[in-house]
C-alpha positions, -999 to +999 in steps of 0.1 A: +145-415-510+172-390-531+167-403-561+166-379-589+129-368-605+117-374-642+104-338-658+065-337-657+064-345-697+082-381-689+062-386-656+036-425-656+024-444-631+038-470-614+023-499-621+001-512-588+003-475-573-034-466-574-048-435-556-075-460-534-085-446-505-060-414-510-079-383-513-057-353-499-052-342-533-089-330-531-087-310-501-054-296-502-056-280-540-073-250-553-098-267-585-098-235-609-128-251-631-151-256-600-140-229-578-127-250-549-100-228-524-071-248-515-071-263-478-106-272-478-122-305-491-140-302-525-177-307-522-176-338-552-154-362-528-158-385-501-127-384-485-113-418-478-136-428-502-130-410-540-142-386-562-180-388-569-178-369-605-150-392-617-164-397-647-168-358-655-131-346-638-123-313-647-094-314-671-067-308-641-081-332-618-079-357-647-042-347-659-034-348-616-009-374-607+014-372-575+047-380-576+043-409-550+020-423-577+050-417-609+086-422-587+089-463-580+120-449-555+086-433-533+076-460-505+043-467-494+053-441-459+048-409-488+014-420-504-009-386-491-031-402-468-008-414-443+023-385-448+000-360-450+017-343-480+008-341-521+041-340-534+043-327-573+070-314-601+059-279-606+048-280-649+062-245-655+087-240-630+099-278-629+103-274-588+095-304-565+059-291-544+052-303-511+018-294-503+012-303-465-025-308-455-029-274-435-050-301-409-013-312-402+012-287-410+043-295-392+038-328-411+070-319-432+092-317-405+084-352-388+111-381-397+118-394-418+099-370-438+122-338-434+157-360-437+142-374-469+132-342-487+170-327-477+182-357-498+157-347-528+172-313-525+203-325-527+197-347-556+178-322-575+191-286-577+218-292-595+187-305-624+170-274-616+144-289-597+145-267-562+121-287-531+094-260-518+072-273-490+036-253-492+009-248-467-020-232-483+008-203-495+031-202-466+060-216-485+097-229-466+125-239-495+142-267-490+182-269-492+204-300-491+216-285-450+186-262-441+153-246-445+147-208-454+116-195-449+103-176-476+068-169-463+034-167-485+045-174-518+017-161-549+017-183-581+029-159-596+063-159-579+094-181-588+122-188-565+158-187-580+187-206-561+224-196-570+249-216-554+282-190-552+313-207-540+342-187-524+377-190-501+354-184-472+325-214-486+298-214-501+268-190-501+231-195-515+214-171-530+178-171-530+158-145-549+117-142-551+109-132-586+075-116-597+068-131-635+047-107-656+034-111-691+040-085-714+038-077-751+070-087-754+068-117-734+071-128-702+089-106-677+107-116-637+110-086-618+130-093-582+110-090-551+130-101-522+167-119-519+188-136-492+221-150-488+224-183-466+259-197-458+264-231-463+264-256-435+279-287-433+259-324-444+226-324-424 
């Protein structure tokens, strides 16, 4: 799977991909309308079962689609309940989120999970979208030849990627912003960077 994402504006179901018996979503996202924490199951679902207030879903439950549900190149092995992983494009930041069921959280680095989301960095940084595995908000970027740990990352904070090429190879640079809302606008002030030689094809 390296295929190339849609943005979240031209994202639709598959047809025939339907959530069934898949309820991660509701255990490993924070619901802001009914005050449900991310990592823990929200009190209106059964898991394995569904949502018990589906015909009342708060307006981000109901706008909620995964990207195993919206990418036809996705096989069956990514739908939540059996990778243990909610992957989504990020609406304001356009990043690729793997959200790992904290119940499981090395589940990103199993095969042929962890070769697969190399490929969709690989595919997708030069588009802008950068692959960002999350448990609860320990966060580990994904690059096309390694992993950087970047640690707990607010929602808040953007990650920036530069890829700088030179006679000796290339180098990315990774910087944690803070974005801030101002009178004037919105504001990124840099919190932490690193610089990660590049290693040959994983």
């Amino acid at each position: 799977m390296t295929a190339a994402v849609s943005s979240a504006s031209e994202a639709q179901a598959v047809p025939g991909r339907e959530c069934g018996s898949c309820t991660l979503c509701c255990k490993v996202y924070n619901v802001v309308e009914l005050g449900k924490a991310a990592g823990k199951w929200c009190s209106h679902c059964k898991p394995g079962r569904g949502c018990t207030i589906h015909d009342k879903l708060p307006n981000e439950c109901a706008a909620f689609n995964c990207l195993w549900k919206t990418m036809p190149s996705m096989s069956m092995q990514w739908k939540p309940e059996q990778s243990k992983m909610v992957l989504t494009l990020h609406p304001d930041t356009n990043n690729i989120h793997v959200v790992v069921d904290p119940g499981l959280p090395s589940a990103w680095t199993r095969e042929p999970y962890h070769g697969q989301l190399r490929g969709l960095a690989k595919t997708n940084m030069m588009k802008g979208h950068l692959v960002v595995v999350l448990v609860n908000e320990q966060a580990t970027l994904i690059l096309p030849d390694q992993d950087v740990t970047i640690g707990i990352l607010k929602p808040e904070q953007v990650i920036s990627v530069t890829l700088e090429t030179g006679p000796s190879g290339g180098v990315y640079d990774v910087k944690i912003f803070n974005r801030r809302s101002t009178a004037e606008g919105e504001t990124l002030e840099m919190t932490s960077s690193s610089r990660h030689p590049v290693r040959s094809a994983a």
